[in-house]
VOFI-613414 format. One line per 5 residues: number of its first residue (from 1); their letters; for each residue x, y, z of N, C-alpha, C. Coordinates in Angstrom, 1 decimal. Layout:
<recs>
NUM	A	X/Y/Z/X/Y/Z/X/Y/Z | ... .
</recs>
This chain:
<recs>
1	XXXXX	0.6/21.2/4.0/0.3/22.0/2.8/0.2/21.1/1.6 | 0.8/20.3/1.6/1.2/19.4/-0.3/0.0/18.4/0.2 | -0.3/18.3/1.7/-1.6/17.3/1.8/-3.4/17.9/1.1 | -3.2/19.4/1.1/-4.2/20.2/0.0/-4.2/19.3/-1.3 | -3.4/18.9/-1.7/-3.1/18.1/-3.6/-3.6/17.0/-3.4 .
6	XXXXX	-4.3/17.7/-4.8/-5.2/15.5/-5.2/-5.8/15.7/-6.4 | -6.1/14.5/-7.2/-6.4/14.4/-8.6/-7.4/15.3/-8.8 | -8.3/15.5/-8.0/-9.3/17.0/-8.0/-8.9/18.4/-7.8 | -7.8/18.5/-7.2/-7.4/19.8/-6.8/-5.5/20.2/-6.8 | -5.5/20.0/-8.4/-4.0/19.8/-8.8/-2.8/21.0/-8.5 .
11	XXXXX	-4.1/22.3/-8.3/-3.2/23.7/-8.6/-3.8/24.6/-7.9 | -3.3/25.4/-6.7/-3.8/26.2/-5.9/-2.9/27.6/-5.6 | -3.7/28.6/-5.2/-3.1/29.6/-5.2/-2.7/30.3/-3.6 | -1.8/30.7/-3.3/-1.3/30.9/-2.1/-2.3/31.3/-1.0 | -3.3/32.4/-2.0/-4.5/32.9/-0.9/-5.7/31.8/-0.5 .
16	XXXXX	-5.8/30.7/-1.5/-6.4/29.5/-1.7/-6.3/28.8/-0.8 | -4.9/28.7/-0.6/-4.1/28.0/0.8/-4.6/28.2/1.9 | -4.2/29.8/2.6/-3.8/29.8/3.1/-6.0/30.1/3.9 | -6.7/30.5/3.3/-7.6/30.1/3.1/-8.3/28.7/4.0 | -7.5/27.9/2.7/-8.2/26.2/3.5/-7.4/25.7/4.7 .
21	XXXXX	-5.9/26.5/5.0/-5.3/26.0/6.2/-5.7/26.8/7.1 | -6.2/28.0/7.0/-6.6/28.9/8.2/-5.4/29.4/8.7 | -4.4/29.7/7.6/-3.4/30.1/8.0/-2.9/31.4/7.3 | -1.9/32.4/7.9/-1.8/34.4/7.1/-1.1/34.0/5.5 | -1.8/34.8/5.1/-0.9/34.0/3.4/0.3/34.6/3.5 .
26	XXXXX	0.7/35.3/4.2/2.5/36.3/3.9/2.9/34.4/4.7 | 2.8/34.0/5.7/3.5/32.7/6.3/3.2/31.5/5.1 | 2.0/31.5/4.4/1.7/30.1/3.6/2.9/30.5/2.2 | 3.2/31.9/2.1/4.0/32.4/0.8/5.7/32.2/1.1 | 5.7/32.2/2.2/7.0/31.9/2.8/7.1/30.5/2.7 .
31	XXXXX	6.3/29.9/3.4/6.4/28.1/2.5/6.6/27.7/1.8 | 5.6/28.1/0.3/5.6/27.9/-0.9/6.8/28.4/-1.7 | 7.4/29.2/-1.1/8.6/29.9/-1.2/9.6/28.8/-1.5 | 9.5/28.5/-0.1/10.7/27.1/0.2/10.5/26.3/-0.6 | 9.3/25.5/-0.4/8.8/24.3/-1.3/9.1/24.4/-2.7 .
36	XXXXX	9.1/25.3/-3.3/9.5/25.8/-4.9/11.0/25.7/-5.0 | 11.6/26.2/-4.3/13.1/26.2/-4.5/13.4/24.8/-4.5 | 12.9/24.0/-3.3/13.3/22.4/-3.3/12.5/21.4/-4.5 | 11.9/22.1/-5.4/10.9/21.4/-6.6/10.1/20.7/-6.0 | 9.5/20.8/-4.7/8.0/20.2/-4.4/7.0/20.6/-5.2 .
41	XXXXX	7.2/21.9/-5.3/6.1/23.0/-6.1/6.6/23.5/-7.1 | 5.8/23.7/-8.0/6.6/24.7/-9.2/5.5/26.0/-10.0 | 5.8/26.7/-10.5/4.4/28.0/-10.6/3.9/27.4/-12.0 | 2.8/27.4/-11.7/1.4/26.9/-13.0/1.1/28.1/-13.1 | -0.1/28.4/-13.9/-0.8/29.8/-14.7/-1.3/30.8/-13.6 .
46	XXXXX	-1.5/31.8/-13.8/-2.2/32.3/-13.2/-2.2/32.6/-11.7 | -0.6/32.7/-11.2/0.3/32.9/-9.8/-0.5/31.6/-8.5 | -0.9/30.1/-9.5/-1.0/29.4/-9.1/0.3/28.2/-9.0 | -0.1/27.4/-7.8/0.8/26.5/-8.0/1.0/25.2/-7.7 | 1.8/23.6/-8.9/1.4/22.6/-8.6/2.6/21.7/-8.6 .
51	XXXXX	2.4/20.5/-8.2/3.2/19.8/-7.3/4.6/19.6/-8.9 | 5.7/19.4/-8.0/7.2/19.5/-8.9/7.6/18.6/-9.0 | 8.8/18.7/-9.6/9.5/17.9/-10.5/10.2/16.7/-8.9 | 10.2/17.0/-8.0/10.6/16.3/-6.8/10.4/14.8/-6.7 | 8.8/15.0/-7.2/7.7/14.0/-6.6/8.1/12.8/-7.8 .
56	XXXXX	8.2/12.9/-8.8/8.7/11.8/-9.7/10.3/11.6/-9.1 | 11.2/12.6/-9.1/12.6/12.2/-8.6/12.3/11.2/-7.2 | 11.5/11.5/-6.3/11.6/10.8/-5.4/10.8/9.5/-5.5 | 10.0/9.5/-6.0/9.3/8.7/-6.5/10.4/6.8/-6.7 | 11.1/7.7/-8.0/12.0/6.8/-8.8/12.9/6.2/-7.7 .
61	XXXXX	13.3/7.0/-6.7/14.2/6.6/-5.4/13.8/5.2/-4.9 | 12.5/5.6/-4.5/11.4/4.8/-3.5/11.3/3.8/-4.1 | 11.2/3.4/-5.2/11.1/2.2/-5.7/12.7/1.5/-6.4 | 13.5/2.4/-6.1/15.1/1.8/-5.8/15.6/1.3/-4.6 | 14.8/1.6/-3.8/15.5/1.5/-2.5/14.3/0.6/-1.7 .
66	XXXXX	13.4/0.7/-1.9/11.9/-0.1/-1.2/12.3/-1.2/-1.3 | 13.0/-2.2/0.3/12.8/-3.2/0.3/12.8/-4.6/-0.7 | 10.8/-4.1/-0.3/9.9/-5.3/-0.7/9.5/-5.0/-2.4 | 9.6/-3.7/-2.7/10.0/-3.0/-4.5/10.6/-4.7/-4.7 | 11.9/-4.2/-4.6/13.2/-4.4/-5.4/13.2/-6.4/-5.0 .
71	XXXXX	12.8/-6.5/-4.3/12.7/-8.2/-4.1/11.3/-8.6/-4.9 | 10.3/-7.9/-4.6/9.2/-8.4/-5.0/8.5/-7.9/-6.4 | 9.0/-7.4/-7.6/8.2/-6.6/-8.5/8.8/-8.0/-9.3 | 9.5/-8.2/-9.7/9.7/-9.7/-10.7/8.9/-10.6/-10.2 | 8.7/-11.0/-8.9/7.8/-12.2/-8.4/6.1/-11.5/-9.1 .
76	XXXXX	5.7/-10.6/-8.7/4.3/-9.9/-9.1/4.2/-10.5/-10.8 | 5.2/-10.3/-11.5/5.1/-11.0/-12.7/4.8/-12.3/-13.1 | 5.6/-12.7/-12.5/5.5/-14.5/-12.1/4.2/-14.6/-11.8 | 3.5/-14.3/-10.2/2.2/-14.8/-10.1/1.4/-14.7/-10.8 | 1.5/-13.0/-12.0/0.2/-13.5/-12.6/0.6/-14.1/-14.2 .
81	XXXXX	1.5/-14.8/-14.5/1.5/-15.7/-15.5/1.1/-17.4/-15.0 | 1.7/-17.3/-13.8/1.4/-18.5/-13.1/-0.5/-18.3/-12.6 | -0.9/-17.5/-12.6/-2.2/-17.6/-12.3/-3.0/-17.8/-13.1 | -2.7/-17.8/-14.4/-3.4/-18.0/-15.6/-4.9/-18.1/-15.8 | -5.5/-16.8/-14.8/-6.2/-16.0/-15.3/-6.2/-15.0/-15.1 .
86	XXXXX	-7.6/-13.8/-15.8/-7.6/-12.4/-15.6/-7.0/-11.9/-14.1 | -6.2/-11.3/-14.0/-6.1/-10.8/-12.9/-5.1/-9.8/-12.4 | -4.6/-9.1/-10.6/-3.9/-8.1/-10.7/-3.3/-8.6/-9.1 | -1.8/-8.6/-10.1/-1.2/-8.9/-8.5/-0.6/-7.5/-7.9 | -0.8/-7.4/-6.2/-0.2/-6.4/-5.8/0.7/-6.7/-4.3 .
91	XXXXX	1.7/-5.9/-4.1/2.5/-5.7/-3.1/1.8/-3.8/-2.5 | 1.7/-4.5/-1.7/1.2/-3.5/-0.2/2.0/-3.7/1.0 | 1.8/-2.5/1.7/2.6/-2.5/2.6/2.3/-1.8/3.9 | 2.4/-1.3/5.3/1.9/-0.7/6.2/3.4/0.6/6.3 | 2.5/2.0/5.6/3.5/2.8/5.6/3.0/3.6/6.7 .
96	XXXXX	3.6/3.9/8.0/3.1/4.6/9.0/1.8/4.2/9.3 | 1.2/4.7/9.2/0.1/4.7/9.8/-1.6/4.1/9.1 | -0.8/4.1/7.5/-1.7/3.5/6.3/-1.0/2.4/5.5 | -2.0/1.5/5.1/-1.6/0.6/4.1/-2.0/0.9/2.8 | -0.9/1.0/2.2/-0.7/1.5/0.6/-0.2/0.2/-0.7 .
101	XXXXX	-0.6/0.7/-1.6/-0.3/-0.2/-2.7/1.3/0.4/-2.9 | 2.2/-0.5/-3.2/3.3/0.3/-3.6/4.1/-0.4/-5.0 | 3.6/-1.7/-5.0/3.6/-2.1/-6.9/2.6/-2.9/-7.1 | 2.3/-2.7/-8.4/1.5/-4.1/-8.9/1.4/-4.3/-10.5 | 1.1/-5.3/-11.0/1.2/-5.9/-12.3/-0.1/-6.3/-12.8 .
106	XXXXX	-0.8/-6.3/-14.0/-1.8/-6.5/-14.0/-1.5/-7.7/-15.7 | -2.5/-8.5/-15.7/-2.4/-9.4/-16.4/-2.6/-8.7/-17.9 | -2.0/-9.3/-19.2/-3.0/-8.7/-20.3/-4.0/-8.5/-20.7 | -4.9/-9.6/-20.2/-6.5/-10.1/-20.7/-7.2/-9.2/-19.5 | -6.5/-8.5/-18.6/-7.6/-8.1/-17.6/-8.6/-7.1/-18.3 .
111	XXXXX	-9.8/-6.8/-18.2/-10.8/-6.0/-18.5/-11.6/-5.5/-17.6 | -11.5/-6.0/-16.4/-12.6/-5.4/-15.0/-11.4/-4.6/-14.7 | -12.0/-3.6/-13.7/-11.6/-2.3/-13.4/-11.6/-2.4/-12.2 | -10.6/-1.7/-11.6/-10.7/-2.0/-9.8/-9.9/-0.4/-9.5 | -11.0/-0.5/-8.2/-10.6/0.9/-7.7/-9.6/1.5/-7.4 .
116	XXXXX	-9.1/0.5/-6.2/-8.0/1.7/-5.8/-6.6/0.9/-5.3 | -6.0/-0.4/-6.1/-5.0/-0.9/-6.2/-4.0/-0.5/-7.3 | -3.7/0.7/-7.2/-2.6/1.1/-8.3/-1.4/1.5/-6.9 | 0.0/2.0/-7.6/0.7/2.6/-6.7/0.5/3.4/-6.1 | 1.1/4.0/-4.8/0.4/4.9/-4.6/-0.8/5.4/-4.0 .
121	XXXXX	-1.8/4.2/-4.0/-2.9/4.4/-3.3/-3.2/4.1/-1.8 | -3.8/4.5/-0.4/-3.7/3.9/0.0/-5.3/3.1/-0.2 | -5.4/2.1/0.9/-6.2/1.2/0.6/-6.8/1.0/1.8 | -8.3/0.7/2.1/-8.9/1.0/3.3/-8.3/0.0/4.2 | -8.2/0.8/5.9/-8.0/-0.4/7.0/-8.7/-1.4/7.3 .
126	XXXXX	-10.1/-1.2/6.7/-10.9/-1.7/7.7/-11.5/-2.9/6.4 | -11.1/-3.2/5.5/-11.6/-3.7/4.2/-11.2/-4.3/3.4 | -10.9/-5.6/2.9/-10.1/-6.1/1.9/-9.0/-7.1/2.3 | -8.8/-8.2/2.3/-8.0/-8.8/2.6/-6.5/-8.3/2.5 | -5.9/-7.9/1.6/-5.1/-7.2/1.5/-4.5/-6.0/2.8 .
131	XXXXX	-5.5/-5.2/3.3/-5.3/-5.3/5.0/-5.4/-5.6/5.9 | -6.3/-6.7/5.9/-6.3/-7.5/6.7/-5.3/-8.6/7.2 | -4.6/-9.3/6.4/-3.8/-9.6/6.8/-1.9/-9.0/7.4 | -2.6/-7.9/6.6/-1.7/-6.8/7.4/-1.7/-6.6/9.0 | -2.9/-6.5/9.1/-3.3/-6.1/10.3/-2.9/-7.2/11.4 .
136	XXXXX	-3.4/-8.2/10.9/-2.9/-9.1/11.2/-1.6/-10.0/11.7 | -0.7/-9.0/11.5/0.7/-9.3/11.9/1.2/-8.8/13.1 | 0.2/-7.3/13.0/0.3/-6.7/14.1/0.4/-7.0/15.5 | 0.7/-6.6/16.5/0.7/-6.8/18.0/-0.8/-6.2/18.3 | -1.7/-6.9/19.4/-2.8/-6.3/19.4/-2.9/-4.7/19.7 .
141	XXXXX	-1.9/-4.2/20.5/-1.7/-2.9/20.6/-1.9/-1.4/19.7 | -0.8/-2.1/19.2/-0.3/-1.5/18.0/-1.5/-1.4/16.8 | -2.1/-2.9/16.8/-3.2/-2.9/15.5/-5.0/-2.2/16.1 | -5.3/-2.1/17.4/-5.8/-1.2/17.7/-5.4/0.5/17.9 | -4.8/0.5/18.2/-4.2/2.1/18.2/-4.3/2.7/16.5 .
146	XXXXX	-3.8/1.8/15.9/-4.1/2.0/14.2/-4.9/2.4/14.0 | -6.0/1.2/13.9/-7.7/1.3/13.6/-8.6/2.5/14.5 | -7.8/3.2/15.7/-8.2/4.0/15.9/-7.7/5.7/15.8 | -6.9/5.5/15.2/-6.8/6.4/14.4/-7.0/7.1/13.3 | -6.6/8.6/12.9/-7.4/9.0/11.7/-7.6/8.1/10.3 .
151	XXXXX	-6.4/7.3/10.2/-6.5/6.4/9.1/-8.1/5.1/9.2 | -8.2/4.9/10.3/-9.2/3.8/10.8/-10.3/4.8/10.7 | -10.7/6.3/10.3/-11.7/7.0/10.4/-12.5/7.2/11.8 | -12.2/6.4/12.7/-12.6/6.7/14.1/-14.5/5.6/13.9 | -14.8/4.7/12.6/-15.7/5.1/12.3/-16.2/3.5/12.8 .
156	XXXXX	-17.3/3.4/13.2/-18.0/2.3/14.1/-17.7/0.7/13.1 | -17.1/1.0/11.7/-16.9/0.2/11.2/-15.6/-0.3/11.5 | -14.3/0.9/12.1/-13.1/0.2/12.6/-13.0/-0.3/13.8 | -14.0/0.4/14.4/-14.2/0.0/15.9/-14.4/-1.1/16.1 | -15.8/-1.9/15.3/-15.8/-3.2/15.5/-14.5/-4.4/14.8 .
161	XXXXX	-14.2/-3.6/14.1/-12.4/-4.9/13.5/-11.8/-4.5/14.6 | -11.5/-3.4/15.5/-10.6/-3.5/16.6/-10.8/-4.6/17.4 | -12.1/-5.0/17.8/-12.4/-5.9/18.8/-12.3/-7.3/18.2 | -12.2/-7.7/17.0/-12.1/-9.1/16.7/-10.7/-9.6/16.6 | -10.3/-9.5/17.6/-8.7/-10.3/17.8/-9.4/-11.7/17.2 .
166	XXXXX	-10.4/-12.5/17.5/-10.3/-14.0/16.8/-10.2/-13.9/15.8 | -10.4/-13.2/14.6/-10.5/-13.0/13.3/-9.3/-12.7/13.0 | -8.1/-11.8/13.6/-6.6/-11.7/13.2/-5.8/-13.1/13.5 | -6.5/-13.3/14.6/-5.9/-14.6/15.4/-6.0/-16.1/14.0 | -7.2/-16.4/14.0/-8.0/-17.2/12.4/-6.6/-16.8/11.6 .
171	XXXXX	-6.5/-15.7/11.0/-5.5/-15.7/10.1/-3.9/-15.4/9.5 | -3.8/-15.2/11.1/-2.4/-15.4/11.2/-2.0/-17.0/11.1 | -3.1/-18.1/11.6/-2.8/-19.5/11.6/-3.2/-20.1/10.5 | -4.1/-19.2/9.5/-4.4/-19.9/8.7/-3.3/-19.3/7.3 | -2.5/-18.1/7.3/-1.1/-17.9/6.5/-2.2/-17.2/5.2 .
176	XXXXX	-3.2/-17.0/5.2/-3.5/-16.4/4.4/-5.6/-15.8/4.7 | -5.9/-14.8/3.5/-7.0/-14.6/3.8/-8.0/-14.0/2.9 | -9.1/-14.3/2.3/-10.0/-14.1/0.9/-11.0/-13.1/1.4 | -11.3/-11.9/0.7/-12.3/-11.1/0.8/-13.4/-11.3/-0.6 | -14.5/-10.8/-0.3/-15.2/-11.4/-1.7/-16.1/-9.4/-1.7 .
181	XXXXX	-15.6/-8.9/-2.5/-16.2/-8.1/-2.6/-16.1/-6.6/-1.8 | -15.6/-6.8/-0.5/-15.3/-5.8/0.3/-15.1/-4.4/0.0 | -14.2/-4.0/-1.4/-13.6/-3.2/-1.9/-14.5/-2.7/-3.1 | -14.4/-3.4/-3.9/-15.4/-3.5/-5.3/-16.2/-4.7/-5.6 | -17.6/-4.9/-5.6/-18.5/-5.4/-5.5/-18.2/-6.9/-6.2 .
186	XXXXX	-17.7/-6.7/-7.4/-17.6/-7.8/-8.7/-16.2/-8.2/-8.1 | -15.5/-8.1/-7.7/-14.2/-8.8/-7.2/-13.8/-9.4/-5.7 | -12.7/-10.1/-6.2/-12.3/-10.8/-4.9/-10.9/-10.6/-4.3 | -10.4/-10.3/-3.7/-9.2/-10.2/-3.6/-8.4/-11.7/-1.7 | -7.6/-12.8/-2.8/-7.0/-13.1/-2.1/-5.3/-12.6/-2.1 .
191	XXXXX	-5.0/-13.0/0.0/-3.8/-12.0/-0.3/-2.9/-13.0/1.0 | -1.9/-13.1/1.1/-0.7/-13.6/2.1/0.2/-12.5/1.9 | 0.5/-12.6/3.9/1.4/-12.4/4.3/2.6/-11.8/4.4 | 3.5/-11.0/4.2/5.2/-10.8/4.2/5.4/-10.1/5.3 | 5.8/-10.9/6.7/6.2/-10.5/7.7/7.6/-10.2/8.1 .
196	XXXXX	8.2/-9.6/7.8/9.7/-9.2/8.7/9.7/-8.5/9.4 | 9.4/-8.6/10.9/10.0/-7.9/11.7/11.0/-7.1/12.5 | 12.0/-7.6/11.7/13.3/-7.3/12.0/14.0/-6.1/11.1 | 12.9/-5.8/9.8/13.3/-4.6/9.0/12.2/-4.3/9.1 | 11.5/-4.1/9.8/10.4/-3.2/10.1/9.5/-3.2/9.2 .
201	XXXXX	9.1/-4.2/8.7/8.1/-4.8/7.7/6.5/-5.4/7.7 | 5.5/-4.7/7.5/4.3/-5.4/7.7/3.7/-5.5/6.7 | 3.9/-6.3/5.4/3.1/-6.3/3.7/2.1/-7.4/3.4 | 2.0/-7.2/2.5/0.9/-8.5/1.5/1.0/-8.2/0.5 | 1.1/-9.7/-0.5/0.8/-9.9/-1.5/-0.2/-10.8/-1.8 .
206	XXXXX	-0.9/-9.9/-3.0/-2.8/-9.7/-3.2/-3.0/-10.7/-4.7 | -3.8/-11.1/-4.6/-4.3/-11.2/-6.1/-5.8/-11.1/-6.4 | -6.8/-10.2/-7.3/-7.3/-9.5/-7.0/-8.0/-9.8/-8.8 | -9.2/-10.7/-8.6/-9.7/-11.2/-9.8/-11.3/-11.2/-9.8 | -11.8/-11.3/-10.6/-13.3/-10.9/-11.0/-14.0/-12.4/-10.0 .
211	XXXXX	-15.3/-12.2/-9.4/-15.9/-13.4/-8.8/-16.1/-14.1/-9.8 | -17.0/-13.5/-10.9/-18.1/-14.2/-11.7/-16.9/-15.8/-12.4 | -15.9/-15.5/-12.1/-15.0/-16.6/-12.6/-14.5/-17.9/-11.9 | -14.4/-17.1/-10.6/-13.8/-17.8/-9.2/-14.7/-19.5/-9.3 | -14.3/-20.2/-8.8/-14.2/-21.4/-8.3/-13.7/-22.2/-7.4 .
216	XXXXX	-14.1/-23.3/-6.4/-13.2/-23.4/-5.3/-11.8/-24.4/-5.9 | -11.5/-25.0/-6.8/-10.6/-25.6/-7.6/-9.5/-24.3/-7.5 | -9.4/-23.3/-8.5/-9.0/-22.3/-9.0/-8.9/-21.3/-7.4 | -9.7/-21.3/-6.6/-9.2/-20.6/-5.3/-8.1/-21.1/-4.6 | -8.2/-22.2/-4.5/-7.3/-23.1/-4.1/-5.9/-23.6/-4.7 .
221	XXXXX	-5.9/-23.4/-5.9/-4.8/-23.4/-6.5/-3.9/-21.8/-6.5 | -5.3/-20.9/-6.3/-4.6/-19.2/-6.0/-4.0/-19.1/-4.8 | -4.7/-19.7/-3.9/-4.1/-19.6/-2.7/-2.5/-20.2/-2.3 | -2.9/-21.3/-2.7/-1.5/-22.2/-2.6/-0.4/-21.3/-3.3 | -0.7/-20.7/-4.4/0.6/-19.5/-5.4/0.7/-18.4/-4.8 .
226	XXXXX	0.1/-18.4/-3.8/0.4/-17.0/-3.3/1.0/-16.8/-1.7 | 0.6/-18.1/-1.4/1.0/-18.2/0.2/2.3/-18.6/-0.1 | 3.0/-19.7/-1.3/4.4/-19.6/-1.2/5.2/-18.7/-1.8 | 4.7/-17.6/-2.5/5.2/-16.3/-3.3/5.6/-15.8/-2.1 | 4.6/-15.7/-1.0/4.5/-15.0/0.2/6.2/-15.1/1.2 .
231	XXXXX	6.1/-16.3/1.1/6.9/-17.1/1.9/8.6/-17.1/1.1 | 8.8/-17.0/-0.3/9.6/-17.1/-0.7/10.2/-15.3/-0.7 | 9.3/-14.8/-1.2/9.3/-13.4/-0.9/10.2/-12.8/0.7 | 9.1/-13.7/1.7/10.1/-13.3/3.2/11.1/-13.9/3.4 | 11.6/-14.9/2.9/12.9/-15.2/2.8/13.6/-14.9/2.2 .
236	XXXXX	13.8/-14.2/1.2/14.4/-13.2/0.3/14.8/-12.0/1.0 | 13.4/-11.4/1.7/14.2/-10.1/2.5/15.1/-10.5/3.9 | 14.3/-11.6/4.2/15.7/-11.5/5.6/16.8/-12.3/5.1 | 17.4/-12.9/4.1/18.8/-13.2/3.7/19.0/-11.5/3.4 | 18.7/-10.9/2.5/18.9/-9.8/2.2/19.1/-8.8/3.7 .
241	XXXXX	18.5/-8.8/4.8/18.4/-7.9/5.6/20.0/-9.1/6.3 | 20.1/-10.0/6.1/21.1/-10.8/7.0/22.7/-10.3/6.2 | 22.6/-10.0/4.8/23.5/-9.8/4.4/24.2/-8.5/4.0 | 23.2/-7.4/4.6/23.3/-6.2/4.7/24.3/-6.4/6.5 | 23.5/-6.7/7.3/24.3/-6.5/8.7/25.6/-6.8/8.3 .
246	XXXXX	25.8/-8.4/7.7/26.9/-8.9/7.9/28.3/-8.0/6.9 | 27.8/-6.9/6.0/28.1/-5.8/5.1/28.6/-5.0/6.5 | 27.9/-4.6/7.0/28.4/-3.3/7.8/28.8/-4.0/8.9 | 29.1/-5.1/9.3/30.2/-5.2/10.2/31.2/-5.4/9.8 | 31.4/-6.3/8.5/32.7/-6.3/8.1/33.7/-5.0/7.5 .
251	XX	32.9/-3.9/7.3/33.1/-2.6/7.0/33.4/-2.1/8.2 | 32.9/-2.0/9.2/33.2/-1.8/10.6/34.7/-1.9/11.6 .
</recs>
């Protein structure tokens, strides 16, 4: 039901609902029931209703408790002063079944516009380095079954990334991977790595800057900042994931 909500369709009314779920409104009113008491929902104008006070409480959680948040939002700063140009660094991550933006930082001087790397967003499977080398971490199984799933659209364009294991293979060896355009036309987005497997981790960090600028000097110097952000980043979470165990056994 809260999957109905989106920047186009902020406020709905029970019969609205029940409506687009194909479901009896006395059962979708009994939901909305619940959901209001727990502040998912709360009553807007007109015996309409829109998403609550929850979603920022939980919100604020998520990025207390997020891992790769709490290790990696100071580094996102760093890269882009150390990048020293226009640009937007992001941390992504493979949440279930999609890869989502879950922080990012954008430089001062940025002026180009990019679609859909803010928090919060997910970000296509099949498109952008930024999931690609997600995907890329994957076990072939697992990163097919993905791509064919509703997230992968089912759509002849994930079908054929399912089949190119050499292309995950390429960049699992090569620790990093550049898209030129994929996403939004005028930009590029290079991105590395953050693998932990052991806390159930499959992320990337992106940097995500206009072509008309790019150079192979300046790519090369991005890459190199980003593959060891990458790397200092995953060693960060597994001391941290090492010193959590070593926490609850000594509590034990």
């Amino acid at each position: 039901m809260l999957a109905l909500y989106s920047e186009t369709a902020d406020v709905w009314s029970v019969q609205d609902m029940a409506i687009a779920l194909d479901m009896p409104a006395s059962t979708v009113y009994r939901i909305v029931r619940d959901l209001v008491k727990a502040s998912f929902l709360e009553p807007a104008t007109g015996a309409r209703y829109r998403l609550g006070s929850a979603f920022p409480r939980y919100d604020r959680l998520a990025r207390n408790t997020d891992p790769v948040v709490r290790a990696g939002s100071s580094l996102l700063h760093e890269i882009v002063l150390q990048a020293r140009v226009p640009c937007v660094a992001l941390l992504s991550r493979l949440c279930n079944d999609m890869v989502m933006c879950i922080d990012h930082e954008a430089a001062k001087n940025v002026e180009f516009k990019w679609s859909l790397f803010e928090r919060g967003r997910p970000i296509p499977l099949t498109r952008g380095s930024t999931s690609k080398v997600i995907l890329a971490q994957l076990p072939a199984q697992q990163r097919k079954k993905l791509l064919a799933s509703g997230s992968g659209n089912g759509s002849a364009e994930a079908a054929q990334l399912s089949q190119k294991g050499d292309l995950f293979t390429f960049i699992r060896k090569q620790g990093y991977h550049i898209s030129y355009g994929e996403i939004d036309p005028a930009l590029i987005a290079i991105a590395a790595p953050i693998s932990v497997p052991e806390m159930g981790l499959a992320a990337s960090i992106s940097l995500i800057l206009e072509d008309k600028i790019n150079n192979e000097d300046l790519e090369r110097r991005l890459v190199l900042l980003l593959v060891s952000s990458a790397s200092l980043l995953t060693e960060q979470l597994r001391r941290s994931e090492v010193t959590e165990i070593i926490g609850q056994s000594a509590a034990g």
